[in-house]
C-alpha positions in Angstrom: -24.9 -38.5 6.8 -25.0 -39.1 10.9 -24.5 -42.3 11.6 -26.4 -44.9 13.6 -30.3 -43.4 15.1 -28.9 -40.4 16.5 -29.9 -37.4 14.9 -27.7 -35.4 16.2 -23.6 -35.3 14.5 -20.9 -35.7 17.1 -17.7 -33.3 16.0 -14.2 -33.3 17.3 -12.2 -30.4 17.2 -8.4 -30.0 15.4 -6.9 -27.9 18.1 -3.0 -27.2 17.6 -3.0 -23.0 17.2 -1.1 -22.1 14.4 1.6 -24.3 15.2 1.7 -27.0 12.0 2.7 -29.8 13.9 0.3 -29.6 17.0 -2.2 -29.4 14.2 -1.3 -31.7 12.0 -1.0 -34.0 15.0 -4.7 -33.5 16.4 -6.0 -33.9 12.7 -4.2 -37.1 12.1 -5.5 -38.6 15.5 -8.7 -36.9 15.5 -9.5 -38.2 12.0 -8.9 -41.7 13.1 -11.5 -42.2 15.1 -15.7 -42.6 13.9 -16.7 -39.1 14.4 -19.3 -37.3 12.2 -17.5 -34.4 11.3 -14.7 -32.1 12.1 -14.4 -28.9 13.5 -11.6 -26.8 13.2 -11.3 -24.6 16.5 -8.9 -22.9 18.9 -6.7 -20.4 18.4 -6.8 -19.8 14.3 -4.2 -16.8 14.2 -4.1 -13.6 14.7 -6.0 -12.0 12.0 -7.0 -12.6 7.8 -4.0 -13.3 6.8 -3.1 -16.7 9.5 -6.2 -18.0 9.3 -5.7 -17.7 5.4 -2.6 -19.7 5.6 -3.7 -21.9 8.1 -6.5 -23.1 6.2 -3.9 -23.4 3.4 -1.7 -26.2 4.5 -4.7 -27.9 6.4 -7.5 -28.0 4.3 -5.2 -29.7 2.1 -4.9 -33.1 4.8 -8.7 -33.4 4.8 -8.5 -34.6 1.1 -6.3 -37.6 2.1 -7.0 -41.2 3.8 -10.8 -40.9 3.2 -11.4 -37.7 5.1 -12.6 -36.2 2.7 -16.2 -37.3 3.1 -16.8 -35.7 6.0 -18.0 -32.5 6.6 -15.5 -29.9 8.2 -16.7 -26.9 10.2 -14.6 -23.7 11.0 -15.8 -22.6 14.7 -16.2 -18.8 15.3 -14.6 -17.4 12.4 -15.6 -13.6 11.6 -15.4 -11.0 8.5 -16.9 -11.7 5.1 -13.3 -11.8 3.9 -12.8 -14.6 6.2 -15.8 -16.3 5.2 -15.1 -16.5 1.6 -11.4 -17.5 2.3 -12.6 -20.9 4.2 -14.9 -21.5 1.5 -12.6 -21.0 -1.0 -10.3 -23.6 1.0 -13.2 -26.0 1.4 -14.9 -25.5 4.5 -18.5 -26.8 4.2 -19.9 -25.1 7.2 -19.1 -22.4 10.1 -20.6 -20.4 12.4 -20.0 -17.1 13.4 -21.5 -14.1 16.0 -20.2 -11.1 13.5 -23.7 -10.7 11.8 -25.2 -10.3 14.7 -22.7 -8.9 16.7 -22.6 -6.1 14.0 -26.1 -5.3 14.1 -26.1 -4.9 18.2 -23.5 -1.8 17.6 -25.4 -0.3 14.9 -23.5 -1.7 11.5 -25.4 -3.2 8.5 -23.6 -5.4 6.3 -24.4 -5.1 2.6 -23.7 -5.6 -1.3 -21.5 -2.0 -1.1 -19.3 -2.7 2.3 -20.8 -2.0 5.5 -22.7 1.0 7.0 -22.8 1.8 10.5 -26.4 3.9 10.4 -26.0 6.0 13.6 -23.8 8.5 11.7 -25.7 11.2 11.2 -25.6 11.2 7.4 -28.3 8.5 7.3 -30.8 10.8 10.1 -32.3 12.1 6.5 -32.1 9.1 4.1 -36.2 8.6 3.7 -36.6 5.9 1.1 -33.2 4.5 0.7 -33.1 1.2 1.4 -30.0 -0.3 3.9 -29.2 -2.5 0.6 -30.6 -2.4 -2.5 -32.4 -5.5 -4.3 -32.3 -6.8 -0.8 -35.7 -8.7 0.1 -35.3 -8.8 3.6 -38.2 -8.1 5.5 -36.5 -5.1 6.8 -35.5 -3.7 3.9 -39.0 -4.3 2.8 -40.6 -2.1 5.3 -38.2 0.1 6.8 -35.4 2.8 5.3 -32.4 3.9 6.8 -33.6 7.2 8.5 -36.1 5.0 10.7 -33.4 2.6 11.5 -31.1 5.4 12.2 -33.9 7.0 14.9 -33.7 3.7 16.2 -30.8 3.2 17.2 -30.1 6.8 17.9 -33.5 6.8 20.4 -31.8 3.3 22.0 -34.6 1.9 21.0 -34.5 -2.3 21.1 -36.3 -2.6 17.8 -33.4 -1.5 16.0 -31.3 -4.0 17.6 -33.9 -6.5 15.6 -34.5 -5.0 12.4 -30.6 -4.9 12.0 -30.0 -8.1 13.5 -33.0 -9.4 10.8 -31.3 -7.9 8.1 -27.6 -9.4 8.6 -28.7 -12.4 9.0 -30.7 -12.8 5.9 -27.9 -10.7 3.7 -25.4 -13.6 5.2 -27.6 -16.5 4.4 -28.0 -14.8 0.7 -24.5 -14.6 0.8 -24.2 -18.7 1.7 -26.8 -19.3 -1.0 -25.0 -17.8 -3.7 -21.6 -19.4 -2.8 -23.6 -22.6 -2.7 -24.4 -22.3 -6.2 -21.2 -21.1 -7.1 -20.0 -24.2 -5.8 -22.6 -26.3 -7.7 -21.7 -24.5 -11.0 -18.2 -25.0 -10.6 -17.2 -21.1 -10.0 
C-alpha cells in the first residue's frame, strides 16, 4: 500500500556491503523512519555464494519490529540462481538488466539452461523452437536458425526478438514462483 495521495512508493536503500554491522546498522535506522518500502542495494558480495549469505542473516531482521509489512526490493541482482535464492529468502521484488543484457550478446535463457544462438550449431535448426512450450511471441513465429542469421547478419531485429523472448521466459518464471508462493511450495 503507498501511503498518503502519492502514487508513487518512496524506498530507502540498506547500504552496509557485506559488512554485518554497517548493515545491520542502516536497516535498523532505515527501518525507523515512514518509508514505503526497502531496497536492498550497494555492494551485495562478490558472487552467488555472498549474496546467498547475505540475504541469510538479513532477510531474517525484516521479520522483526513490524518490518515485515513492507515490501523489500533487491536492486540489480543477476543470474536465475540468484533470483530464486532472494526469493527463497523473501524478497518480494527486484530488478535486474541480465534478461536483457543476455539477449543484446546473443544468449537465450530457457527451461534447459541457456543458449547462446550465434554458435554455429543452431545456423541449421529450422523448426526448433529457442524453448519449447514457450508462448512467447517469438517462439511463436520464429526458430532458432532465423534468430541465429540474425544475429550473425548484425541485424537489430535479433537484438529484439531475443530481448522479447527473455523477458517473457523471466516473467513466466516470476509467475510460477508466485504461485508457488501462494500454494505454500
Amino acid at each position: 500500500k503507498v501511503s498518503g495521495e502519492r502514487k508513487k512508493a518512496i524506498f530507502s536503500v540498506i547500504h552496509g556491503g557485506t559488512d554485518v554491522e554497517l548493515r545491520t546498522k542502516s536497516l535498523e535506522y532505515l527501518t525507523s523512519l515512514p518509508w514505503d518500502g526497502y531496497a536492498i542495494g550497494g555492494s551485495l558480495g562478490n558472487g552467488r555464494d555472498e549474496l546467498k549469505q547475505l540475504l541469510g542473516w538479513m532477510m531474517p531482521l525484516f521479520n522483526e519490529n513490524g518490518r515485515r509489512d513492507k515490501c523489500r526490493h533487491l536492486l540489480g541482482i543477476a543470474d536465475l540462481e540468484s533470483v530464486k535464492n532472494a526469493v527463497i529468502h523473501g524478497v518480494d521484488s527486484m530488478d535486474s538488466s541480465y534478461p536483457t543484457k543476455l539477449a543484446r550478446h546473443g544468449t537465450l535463457m530457457t527451461k534447459e539452461g541457456l543458449i547462446r544462438i550465434k554458435r554455429g550449431k543452431h545456423a541449421k535448426s529450422y523448426g526448433i523452437k529457442i524453448d519449447e512450450g514457450c508462448e512467447c511471441l517469438t517462439c511463436a513465429h520464429y526458430d532458432r536458425a532465423y534468430l541465429c542469421h540474425l544475429f550473425k547478419a548484425n541485424e537489430l531485429l535479433g537484438l529484439e526478438l531475443a530481448t522479447q523472448h527473455n523477458i517473457y521466459f523471466m516473467n513466466q518464471l516470476m509467475s510460477q514462483m508466485r504461485i508457488d508462493i501462494l500454494n505454500g511450495n
